[in-house]
KOLVEX-826567 format. One record per residue: residue in three letters; chain; residue number from 1; x, y, z of N, C-alpha, C, O, CB in turn. Coordinates in steps of 0.2 Angstrom, whole numbers, plus 5000, padded with zeros to 4 digits. Each point is the difference from the previous one (the first is absolute). Glycine has a CB too. Layout:
N
ALA A NUM X Y Z X Y Z X Y Z X Y Z X Y Z
...
This chain:
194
UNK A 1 5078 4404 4785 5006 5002 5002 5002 5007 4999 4998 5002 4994 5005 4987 5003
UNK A 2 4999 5016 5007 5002 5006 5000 5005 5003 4993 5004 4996 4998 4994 5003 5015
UNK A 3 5000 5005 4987 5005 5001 4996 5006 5005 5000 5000 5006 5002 4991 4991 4994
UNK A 4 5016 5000 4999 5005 5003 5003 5002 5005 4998 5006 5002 5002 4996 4989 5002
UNK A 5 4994 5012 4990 5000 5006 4996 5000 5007 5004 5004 5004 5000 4990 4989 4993
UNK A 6 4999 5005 5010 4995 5005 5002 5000 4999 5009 5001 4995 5003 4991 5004 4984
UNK A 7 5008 5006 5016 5000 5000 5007 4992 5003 5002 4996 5002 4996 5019 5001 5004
UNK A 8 4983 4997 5007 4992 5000 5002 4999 5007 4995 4997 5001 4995 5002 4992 5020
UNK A 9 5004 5012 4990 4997 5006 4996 4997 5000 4994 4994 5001 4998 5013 5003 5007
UNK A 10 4998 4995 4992 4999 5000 4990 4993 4997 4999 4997 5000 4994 5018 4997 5002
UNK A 11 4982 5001 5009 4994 4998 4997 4994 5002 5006 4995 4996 5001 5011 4994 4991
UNK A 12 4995 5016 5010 4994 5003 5004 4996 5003 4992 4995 4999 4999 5011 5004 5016
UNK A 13 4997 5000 4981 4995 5004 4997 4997 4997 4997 4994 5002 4999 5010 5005 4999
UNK A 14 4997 4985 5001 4996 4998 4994 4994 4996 5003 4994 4998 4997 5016 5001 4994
UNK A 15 4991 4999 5018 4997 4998 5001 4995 5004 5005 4996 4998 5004 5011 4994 4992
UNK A 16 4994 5014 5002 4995 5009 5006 4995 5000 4992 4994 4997 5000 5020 5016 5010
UNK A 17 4988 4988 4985 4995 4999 4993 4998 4998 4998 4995 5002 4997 5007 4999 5001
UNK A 18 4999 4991 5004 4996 4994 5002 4994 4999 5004 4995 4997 4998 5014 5000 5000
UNK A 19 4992 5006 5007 4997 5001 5005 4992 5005 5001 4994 5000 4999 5019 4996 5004
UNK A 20 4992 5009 4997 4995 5008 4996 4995 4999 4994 4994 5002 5001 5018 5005 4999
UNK A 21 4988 4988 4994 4997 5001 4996 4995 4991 5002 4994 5000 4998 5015 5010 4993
UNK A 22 4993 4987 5011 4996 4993 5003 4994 5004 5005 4994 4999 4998 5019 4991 5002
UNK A 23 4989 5015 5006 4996 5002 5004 4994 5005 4995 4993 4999 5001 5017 5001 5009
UNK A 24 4994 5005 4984 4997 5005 4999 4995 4998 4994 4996 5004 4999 5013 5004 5005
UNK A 25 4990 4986 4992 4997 4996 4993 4994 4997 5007 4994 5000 4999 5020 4995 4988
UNK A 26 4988 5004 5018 4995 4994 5006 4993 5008 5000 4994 5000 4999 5019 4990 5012
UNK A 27 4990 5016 4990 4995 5005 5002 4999 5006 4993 4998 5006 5001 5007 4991 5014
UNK A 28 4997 5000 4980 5000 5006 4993 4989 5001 5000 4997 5004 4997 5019 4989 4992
UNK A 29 4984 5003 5013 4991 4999 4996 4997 5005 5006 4994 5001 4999 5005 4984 4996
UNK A 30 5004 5019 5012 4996 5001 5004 4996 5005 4998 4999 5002 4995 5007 4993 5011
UNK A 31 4992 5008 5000 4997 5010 4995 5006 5004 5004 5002 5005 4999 4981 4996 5000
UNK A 32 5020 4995 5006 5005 5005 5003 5006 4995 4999 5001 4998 5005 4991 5010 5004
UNK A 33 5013 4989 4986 5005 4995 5002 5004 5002 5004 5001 5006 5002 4998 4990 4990
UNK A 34 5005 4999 5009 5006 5004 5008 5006 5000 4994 5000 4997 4994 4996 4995 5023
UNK A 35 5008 5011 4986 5007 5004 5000 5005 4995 5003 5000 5000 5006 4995 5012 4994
UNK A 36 5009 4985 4997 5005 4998 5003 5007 5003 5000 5004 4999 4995 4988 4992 5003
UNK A 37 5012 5014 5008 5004 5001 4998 5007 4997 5003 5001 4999 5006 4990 5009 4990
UNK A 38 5013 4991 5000 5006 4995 5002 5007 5004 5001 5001 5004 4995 4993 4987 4999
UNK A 39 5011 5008 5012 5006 5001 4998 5004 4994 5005 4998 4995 5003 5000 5020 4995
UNK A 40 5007 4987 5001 5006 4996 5003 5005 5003 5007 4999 5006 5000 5000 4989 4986
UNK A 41 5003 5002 5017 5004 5005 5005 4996 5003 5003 4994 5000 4999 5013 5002 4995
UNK A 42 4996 5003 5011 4997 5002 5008 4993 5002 5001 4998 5005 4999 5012 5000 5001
UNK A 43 4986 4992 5002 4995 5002 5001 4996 5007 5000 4996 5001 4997 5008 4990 5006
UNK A 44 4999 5012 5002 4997 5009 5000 5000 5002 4997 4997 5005 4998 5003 4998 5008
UNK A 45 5007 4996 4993 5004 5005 4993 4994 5000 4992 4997 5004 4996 5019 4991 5009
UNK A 46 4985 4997 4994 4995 4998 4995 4993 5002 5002 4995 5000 4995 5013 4991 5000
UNK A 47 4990 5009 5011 4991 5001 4997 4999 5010 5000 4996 5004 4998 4996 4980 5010
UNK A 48 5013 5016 4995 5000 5008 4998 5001 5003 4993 4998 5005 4997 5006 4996 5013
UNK A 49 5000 4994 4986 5001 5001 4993 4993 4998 4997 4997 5004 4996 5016 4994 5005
UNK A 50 4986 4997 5001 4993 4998 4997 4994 5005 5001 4996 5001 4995 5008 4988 5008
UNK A 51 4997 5014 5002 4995 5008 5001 5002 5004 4997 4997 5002 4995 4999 4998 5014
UNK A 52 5007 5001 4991 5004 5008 4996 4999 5000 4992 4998 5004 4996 5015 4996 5014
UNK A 53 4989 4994 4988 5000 4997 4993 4993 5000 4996 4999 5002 4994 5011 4989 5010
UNK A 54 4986 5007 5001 4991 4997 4997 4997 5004 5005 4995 4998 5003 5005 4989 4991
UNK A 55 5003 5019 5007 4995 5006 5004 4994 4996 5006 4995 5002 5002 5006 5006 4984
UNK A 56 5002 4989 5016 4994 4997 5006 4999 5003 5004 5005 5004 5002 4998 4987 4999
UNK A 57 4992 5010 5002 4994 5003 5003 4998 4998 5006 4998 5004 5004 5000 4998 4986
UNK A 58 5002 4992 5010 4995 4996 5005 5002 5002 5007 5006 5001 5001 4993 4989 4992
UNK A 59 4998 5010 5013 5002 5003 5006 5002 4993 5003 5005 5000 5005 4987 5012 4996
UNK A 60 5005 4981 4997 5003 4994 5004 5008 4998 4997 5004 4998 5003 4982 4998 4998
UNK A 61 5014 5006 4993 5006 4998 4996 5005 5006 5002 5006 4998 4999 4987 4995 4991
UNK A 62 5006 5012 5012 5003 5004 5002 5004 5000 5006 5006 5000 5001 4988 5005 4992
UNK A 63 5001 4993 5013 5000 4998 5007 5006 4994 5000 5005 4999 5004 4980 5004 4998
UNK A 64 5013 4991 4992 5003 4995 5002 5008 5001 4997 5003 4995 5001 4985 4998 5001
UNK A 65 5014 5011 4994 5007 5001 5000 5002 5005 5004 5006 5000 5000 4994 4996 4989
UNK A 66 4997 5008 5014 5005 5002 5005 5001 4999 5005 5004 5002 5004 4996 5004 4991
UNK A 67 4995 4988 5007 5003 4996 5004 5004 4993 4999 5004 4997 5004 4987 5008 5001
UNK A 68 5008 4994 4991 5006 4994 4998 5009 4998 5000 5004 5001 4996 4986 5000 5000
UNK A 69 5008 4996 5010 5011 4999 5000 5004 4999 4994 4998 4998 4994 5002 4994 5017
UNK A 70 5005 5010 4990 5005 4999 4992 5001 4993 5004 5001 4999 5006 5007 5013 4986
UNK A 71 4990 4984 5000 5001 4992 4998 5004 5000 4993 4998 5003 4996 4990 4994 5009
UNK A 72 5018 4999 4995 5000 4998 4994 4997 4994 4998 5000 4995 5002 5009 5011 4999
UNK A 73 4987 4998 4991 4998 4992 4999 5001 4999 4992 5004 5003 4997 4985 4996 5013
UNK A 74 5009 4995 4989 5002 4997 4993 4996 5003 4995 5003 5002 4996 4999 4987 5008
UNK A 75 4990 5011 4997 4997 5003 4995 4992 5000 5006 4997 4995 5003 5011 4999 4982
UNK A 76 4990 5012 5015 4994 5000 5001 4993 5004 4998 5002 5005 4997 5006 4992 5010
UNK A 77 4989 5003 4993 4993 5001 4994 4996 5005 5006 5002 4999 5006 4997 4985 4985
UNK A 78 4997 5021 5008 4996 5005 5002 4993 4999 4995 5001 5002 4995 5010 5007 5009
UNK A 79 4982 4987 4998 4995 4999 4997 4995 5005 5005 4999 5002 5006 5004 4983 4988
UNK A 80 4995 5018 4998 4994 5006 5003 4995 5000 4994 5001 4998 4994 5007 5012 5012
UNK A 81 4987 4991 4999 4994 5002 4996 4998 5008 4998 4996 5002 4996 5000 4988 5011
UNK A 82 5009 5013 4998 5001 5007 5000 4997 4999 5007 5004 5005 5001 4995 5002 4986
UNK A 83 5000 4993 5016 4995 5001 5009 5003 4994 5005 5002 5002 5005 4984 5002 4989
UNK A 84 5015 4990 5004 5002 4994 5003 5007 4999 4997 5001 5002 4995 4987 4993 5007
UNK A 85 5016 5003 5002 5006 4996 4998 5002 4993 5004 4996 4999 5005 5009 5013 4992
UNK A 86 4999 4984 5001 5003 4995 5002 5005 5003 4995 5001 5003 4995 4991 4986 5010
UNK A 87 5014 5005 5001 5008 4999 5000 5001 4991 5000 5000 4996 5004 5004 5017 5003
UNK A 88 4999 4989 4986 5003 4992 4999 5009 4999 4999 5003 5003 4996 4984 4995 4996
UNK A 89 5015 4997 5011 5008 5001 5000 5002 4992 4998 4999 4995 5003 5004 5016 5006
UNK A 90 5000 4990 4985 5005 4996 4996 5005 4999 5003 5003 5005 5002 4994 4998 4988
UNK A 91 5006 4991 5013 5007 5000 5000 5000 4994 4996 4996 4996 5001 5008 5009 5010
UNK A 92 5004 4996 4983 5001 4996 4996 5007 4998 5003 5005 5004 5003 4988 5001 4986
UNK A 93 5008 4987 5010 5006 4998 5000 5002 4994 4993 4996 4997 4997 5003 5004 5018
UNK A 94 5008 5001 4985 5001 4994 4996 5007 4994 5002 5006 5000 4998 4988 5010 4993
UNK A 95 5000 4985 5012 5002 4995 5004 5000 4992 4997 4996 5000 4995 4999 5008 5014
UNK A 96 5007 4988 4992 4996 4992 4999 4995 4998 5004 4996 4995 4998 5013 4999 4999
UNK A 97 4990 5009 5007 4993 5000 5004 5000 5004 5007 5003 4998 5005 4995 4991 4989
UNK A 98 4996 5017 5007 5002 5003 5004 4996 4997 5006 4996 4995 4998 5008 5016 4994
UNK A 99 4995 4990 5015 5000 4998 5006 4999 5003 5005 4998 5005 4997 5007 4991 4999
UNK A 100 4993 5004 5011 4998 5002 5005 5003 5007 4999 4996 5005 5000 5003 4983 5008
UNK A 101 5009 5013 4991 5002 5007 5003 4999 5003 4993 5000 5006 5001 5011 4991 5010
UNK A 102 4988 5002 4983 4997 5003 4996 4992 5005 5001 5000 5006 4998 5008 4985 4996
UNK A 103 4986 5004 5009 4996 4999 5001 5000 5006 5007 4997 5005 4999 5002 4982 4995
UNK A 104 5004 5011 5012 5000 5003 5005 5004 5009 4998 5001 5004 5005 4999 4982 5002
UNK A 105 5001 5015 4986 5001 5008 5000 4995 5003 4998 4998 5005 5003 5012 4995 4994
UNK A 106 4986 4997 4997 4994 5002 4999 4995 5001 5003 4996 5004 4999 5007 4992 4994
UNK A 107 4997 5000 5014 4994 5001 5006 5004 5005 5003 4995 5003 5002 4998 4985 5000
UNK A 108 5012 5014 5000 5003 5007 5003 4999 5005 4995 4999 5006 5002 5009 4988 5004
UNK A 109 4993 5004 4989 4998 5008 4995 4992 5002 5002 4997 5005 5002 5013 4990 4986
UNK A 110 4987 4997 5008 4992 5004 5002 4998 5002 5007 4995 5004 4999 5002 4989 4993
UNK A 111 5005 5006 5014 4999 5002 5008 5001 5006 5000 4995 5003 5002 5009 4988 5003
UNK A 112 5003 5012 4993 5003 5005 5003 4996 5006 4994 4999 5005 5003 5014 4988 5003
UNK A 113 4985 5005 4988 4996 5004 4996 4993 5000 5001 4996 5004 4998 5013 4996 4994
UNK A 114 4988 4993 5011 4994 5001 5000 4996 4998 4993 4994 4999 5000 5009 5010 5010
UNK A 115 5003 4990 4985 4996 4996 4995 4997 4993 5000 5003 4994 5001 5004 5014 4994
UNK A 116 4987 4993 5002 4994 4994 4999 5002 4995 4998 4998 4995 5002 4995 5011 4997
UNK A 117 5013 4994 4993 5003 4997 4998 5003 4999 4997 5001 5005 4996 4995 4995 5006
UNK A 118 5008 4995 4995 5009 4999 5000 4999 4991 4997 4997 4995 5002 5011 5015 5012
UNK A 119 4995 4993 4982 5001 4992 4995 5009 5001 5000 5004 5004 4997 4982 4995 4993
UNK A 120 5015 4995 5013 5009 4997 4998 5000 4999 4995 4994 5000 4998 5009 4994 5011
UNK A 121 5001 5005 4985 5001 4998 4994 5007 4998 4995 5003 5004 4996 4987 5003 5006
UNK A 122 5012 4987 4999 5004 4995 4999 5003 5002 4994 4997 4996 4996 4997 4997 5010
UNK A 123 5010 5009 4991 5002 4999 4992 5002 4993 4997 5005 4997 5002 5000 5015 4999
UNK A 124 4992 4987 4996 5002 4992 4997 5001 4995 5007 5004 4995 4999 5005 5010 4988
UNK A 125 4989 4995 5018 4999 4997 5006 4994 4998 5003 4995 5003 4999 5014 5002 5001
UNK A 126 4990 4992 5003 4995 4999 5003 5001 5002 5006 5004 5004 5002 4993 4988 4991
UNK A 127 4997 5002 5015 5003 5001 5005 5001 4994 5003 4996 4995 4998 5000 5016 5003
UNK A 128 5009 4989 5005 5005 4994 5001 4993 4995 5004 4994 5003 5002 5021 5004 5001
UNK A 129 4986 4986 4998 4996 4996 5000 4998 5001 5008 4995 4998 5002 5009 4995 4987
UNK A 130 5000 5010 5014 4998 5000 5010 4998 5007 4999 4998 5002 5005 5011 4990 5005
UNK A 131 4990 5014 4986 4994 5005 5000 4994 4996 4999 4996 4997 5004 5011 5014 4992
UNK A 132 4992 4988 4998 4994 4997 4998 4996 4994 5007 4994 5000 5002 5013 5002 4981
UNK A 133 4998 4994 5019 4997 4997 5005 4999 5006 5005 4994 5001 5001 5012 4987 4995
UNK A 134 4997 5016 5007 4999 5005 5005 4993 5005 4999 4996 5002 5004 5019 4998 4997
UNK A 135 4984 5001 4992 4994 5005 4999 4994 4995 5000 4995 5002 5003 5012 5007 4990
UNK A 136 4995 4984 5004 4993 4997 4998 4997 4999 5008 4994 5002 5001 5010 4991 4986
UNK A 137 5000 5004 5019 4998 4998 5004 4999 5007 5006 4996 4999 5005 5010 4989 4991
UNK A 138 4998 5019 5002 4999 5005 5005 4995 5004 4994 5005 5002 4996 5007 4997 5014
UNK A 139 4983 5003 4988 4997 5003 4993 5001 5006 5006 5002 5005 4997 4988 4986 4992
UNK A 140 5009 5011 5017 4999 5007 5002 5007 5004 5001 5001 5004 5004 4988 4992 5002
UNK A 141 5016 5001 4990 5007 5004 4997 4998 5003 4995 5003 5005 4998 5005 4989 5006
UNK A 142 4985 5002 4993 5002 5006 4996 4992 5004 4996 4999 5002 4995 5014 4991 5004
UNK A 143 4984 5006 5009 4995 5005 5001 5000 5003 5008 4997 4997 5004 4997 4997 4986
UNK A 144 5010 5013 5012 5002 5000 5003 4993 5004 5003 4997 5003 4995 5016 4995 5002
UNK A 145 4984 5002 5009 4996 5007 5003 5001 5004 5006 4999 4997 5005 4994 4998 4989
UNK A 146 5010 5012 5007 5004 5002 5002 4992 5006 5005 4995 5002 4997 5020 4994 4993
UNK A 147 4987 5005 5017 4995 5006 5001 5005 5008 5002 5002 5001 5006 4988 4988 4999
UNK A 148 5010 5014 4991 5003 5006 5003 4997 5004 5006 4996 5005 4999 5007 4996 4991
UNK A 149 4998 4998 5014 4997 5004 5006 4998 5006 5002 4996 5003 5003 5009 4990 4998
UNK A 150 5002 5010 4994 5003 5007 5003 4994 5004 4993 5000 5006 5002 5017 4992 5005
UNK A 151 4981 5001 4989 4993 4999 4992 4994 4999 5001 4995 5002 4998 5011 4993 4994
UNK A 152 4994 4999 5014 4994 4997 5002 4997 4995 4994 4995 4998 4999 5001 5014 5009
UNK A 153 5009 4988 4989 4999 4995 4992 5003 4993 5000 5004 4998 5004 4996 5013 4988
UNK A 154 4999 4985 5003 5001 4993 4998 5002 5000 4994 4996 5002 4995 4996 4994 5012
UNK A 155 5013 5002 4991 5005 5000 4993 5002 4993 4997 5004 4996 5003 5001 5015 5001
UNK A 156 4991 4986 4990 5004 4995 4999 5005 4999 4996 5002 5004 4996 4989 4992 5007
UNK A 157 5012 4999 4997 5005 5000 4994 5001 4995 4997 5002 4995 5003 5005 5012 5003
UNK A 158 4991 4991 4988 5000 4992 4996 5008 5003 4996 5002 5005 4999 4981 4989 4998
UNK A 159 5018 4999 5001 5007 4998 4997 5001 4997 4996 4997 4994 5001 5005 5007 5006
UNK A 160 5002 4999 4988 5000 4993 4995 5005 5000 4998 5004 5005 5001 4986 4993 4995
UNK A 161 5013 4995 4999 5008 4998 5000 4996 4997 4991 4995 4996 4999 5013 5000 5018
UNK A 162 4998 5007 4980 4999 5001 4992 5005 5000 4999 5004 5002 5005 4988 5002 4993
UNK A 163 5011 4992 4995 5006 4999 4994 4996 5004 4995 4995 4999 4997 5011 4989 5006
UNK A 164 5001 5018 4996 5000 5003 4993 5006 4994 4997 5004 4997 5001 4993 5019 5002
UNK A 165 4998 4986 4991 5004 4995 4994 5003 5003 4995 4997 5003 4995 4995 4990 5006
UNK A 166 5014 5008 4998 5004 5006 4997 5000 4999 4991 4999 5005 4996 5010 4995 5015
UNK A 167 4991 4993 4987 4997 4999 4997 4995 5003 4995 5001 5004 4995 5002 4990 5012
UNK A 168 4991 5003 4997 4994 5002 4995 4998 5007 5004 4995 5003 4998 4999 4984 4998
UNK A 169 5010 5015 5010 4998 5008 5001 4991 4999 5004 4996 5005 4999 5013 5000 4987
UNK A 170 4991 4988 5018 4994 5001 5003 5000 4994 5006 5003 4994 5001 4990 5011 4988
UNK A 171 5002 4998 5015 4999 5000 5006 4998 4991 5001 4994 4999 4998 5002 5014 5002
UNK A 172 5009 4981 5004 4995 4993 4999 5000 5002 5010 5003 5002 5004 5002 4986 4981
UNK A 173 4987 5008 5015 5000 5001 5007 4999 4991 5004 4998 4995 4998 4995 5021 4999
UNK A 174 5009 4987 5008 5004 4995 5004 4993 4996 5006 5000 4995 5004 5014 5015 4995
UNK A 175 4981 4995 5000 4994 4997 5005 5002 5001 5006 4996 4998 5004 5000 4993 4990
UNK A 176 5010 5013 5009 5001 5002 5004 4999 5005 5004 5004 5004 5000 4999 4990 4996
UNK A 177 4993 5007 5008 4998 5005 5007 4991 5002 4997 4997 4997 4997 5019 5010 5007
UNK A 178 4983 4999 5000 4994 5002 5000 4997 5006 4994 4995 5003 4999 5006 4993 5013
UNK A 179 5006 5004 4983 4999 5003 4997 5004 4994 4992 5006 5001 4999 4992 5013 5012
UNK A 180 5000 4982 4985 5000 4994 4996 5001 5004 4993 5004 4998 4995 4988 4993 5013
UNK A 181 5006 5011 4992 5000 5004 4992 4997 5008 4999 4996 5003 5004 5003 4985 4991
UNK A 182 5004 5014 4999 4999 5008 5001 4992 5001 4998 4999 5006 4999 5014 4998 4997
UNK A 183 4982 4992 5003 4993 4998 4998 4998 5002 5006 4997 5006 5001 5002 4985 4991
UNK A 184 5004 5005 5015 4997 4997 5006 5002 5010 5001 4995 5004 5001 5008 4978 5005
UNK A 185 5005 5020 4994 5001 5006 5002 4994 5008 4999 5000 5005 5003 5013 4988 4996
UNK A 186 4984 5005 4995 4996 5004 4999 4994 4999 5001 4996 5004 4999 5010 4999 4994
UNK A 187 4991 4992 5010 4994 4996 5001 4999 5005 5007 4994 5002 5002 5008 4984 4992
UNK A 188 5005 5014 5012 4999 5004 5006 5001 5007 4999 4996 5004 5003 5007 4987 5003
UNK A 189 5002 5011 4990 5000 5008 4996 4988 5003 5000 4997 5003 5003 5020 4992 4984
UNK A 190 4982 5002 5008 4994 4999 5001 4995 5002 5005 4995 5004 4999 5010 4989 4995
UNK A 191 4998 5002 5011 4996 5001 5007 4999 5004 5001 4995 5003 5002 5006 4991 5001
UNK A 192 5006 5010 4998 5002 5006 5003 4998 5007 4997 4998 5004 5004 5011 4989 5000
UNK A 193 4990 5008 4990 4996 5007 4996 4997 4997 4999 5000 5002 4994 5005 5006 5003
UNK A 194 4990 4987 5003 4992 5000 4999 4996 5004 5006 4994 5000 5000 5007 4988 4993
């Protein structure tokens, strides 16, 4: 049940922290570990801060914020190896169970940015019983593959639907979409800078 304390915001930081150190403990052992860096709010605005802040360098990571539309988002994560990046976007609600039009912002968000991936994330909620039937029976909502034409490239985007637990301050996962838990989320992180 939501709580009537606390409004969604009030719990982006704890869950961007959560997130950040779940990704960055998955890759601490590497010879090069990745960098996860996190803000909340506008997109360009923030991954320019994000460069300016930790002196980034990268000519791909450079490229891809100044092309990037202003988005407002909930919380989104910049993962680098220093050479490679992916864009992951949090949208947090705090619902009794969020749903198609919850679902259907996160796949606009990731479209319009081109990010690979975006985990919805419920506070003390789960998700309503006709998503879960909608995802189990359509799974390519939430593995999308898209071809850019005008790049000559192919972009996918996986997705998953998680309950922060305010609670115990962690992540319970829902088995929902193509992205099930933050294990699975670093398992493809993985793929991608190996």
């Amino acid at each position: 049940m939501p709580s009537a304390e606390r409004n969604e915001v009030s719990y982006y930081n704890e869950i961007m922290q959560f997130v950040k150190a779940q990704i960055e403990s998955n890759f601490s052992a590497w010879e090069k570990p990745l960098k996860v860096y996190c803000k909340t709010g506008e997109l360009r605005s923030g991954l320019d801060a994000i460069i300016r802040e930790n002196h980034i360098t990268t000519p791909a990571i450079l490229e891809f914020a100044s092309s990037t539309p202003p988005l407002s988002l909930d919380i989104f994560a910049l993962i680098t190896d220093g050479v490679k990046y992916e864009l992951l976007i949090i949208e947090v609600k705090l619902l009794k169970s969020v749903g198609l039009t919850q679902l259907s912002q996160l796949i606009g968000y990731c479209i319009v940015s081109n990010a690979q991936y975006g985990l919805l994330v419920n506070v003390n909620g789960g998700e309503s019983p006709r998503l879960t039937n909608l995802i189990t029976n359509e799974p390519d909502l939430m593995h999308i593959v898209r071809t850019l034409e005008k790049r000559q490239a192919t972009i996918e985007h996986n997705l998953g639907v998680m309950e922060w637990d305010s609670e115990t301050q962690n992540m319970t996962y829902t088995a929902c979409g193509a992205i099930r838990t933050l294990s699975e989320l670093c398992k493809k992180l993985e793929s991608k800078f190996r």
